[in-house]
N, CA and C atoms as a LAMMPS dump frame, in Angstrom:
ITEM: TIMESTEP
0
ITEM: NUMBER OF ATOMS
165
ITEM: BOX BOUNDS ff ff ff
-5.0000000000000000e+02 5.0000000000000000e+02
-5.0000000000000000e+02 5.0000000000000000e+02
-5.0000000000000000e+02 5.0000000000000000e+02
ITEM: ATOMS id mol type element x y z
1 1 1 N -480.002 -472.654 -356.467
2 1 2 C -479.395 -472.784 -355.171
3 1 3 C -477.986 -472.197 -355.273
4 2 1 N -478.081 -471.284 -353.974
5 2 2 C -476.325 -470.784 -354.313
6 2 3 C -475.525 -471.041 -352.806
7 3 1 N -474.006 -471.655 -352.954
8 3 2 C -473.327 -472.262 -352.088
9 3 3 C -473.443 -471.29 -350.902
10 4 1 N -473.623 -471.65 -349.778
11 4 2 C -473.758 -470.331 -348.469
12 4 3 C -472.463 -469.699 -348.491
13 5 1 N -471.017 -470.776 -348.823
14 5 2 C -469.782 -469.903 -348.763
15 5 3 C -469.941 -468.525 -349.758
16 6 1 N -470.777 -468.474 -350.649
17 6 2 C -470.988 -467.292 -351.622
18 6 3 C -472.05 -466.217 -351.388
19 7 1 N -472.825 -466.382 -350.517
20 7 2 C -473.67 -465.287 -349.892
21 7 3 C -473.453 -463.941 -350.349
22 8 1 N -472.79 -463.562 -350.288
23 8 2 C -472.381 -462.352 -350.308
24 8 3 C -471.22 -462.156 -351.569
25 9 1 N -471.248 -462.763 -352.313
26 9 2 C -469.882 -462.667 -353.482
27 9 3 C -470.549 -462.396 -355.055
28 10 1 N -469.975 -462.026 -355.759
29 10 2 C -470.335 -462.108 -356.784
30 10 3 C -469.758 -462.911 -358.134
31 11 1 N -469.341 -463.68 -357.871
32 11 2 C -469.151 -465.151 -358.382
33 11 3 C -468.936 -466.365 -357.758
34 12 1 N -470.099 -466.375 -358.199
35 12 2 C -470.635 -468.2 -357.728
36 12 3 C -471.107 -468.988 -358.862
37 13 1 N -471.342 -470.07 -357.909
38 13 2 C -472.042 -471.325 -359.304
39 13 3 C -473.634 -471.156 -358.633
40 14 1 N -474.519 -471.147 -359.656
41 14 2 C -475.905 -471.281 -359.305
42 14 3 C -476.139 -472.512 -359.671
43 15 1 N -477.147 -473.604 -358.958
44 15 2 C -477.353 -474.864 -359.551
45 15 3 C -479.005 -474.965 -359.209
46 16 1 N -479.481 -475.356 -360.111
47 16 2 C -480.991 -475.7 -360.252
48 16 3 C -481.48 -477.302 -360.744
49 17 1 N -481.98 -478.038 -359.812
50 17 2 C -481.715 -479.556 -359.747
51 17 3 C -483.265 -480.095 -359.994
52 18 1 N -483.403 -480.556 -361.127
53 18 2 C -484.838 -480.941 -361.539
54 18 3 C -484.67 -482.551 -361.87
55 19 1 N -486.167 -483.273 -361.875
56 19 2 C -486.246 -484.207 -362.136
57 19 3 C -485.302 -485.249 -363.154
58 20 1 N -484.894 -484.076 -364.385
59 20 2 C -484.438 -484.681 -365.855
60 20 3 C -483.345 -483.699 -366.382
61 21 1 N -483.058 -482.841 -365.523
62 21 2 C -481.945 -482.166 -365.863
63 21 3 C -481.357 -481.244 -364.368
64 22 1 N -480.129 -480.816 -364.549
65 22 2 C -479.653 -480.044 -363.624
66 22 3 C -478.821 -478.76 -364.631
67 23 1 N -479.258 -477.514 -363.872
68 23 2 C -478.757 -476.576 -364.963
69 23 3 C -477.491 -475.812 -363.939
70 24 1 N -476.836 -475.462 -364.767
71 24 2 C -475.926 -474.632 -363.156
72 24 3 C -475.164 -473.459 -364.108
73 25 1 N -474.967 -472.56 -363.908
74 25 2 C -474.456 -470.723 -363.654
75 25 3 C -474.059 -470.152 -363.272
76 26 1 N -472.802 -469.422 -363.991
77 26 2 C -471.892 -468.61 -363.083
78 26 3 C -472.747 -467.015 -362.874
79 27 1 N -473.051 -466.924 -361.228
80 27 2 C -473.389 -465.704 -361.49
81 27 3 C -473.342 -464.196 -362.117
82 28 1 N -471.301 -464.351 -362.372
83 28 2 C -471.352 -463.368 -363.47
84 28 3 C -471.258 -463.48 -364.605
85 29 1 N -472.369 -464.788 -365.408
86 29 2 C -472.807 -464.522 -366.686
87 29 3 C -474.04 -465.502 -366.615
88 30 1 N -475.006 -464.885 -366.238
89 30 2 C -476.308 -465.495 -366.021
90 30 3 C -477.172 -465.836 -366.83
91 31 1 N -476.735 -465.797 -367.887
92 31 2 C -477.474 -466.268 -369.245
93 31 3 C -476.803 -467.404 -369.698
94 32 1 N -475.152 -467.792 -369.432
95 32 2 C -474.993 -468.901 -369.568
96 32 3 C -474.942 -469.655 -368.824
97 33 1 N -476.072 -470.765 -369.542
98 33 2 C -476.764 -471.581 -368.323
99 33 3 C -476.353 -473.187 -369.006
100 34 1 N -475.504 -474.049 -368.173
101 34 2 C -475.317 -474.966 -369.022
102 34 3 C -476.405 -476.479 -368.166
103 35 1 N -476.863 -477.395 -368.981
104 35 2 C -477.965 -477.943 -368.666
105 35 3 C -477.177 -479.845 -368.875
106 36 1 N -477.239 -480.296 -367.656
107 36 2 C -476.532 -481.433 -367.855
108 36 3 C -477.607 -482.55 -367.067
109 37 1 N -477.148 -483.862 -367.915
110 37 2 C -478.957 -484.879 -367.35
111 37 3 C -477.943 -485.132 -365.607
112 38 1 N -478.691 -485.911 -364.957
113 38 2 C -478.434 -485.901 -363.421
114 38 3 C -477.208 -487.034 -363.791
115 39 1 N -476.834 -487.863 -364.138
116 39 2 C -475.615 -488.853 -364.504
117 39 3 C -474.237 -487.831 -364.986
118 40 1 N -474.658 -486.918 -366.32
119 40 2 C -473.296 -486.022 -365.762
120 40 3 C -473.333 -485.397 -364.646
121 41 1 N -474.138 -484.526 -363.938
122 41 2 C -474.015 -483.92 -362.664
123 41 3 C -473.406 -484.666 -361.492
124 42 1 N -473.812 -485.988 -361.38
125 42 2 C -473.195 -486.745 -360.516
126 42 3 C -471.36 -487.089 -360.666
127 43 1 N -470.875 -487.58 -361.811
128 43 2 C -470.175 -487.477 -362.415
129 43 3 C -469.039 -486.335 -362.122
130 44 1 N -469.624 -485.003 -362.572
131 44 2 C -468.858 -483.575 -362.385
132 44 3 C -468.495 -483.468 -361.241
133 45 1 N -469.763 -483.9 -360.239
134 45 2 C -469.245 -483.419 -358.705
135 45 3 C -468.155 -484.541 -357.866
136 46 1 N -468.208 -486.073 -358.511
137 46 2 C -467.487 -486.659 -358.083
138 46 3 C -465.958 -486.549 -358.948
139 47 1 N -466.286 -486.05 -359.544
140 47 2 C -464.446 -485.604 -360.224
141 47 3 C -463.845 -484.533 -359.591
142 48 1 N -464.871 -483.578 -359.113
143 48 2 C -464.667 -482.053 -358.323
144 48 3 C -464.147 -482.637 -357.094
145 49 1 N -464.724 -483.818 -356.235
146 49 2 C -464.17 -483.256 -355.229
147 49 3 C -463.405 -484.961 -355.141
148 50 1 N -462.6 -485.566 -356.267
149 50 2 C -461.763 -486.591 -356.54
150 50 3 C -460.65 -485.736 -356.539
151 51 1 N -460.82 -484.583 -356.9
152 51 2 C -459.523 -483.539 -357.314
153 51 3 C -459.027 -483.208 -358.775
154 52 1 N -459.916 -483.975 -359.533
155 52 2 C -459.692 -484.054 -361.002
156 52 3 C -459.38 -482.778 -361.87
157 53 1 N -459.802 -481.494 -361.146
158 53 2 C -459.501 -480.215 -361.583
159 53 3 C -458.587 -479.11 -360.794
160 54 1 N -458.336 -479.59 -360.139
161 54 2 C -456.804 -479.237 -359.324
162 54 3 C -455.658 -478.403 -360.02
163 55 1 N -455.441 -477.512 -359.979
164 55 2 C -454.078 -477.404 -360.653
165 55 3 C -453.132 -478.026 -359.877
């Protein structure tokens, strides 16, 4: 799945959301694919938008 704000861009996050894992990818390096169980994913996205990576 890629964010609609990125349609048209060539760097994005790709995220692929399965039963026992969630894998997600920057489109410009599509081989690295990092694979996290759904408890970090939940986790990541609530720190993302807590502001936890903010400069």
């Amino acid at each position: 799945m890629r964010p609609s704000a990125c349609a048209n861009a060539s760097n994005c996050p790709e995220v692929s959301i399965n039963p026992d894992a969630v894998y997600v990818r920057s489109s410009l390096l599509p081989d690295a694919i990092a694979q996290l169980t759904p408890t970090e994913w939940r986790d990541l996205v609530s720190a993302i938008r807590a502001g936890e990576f903010d400069a």
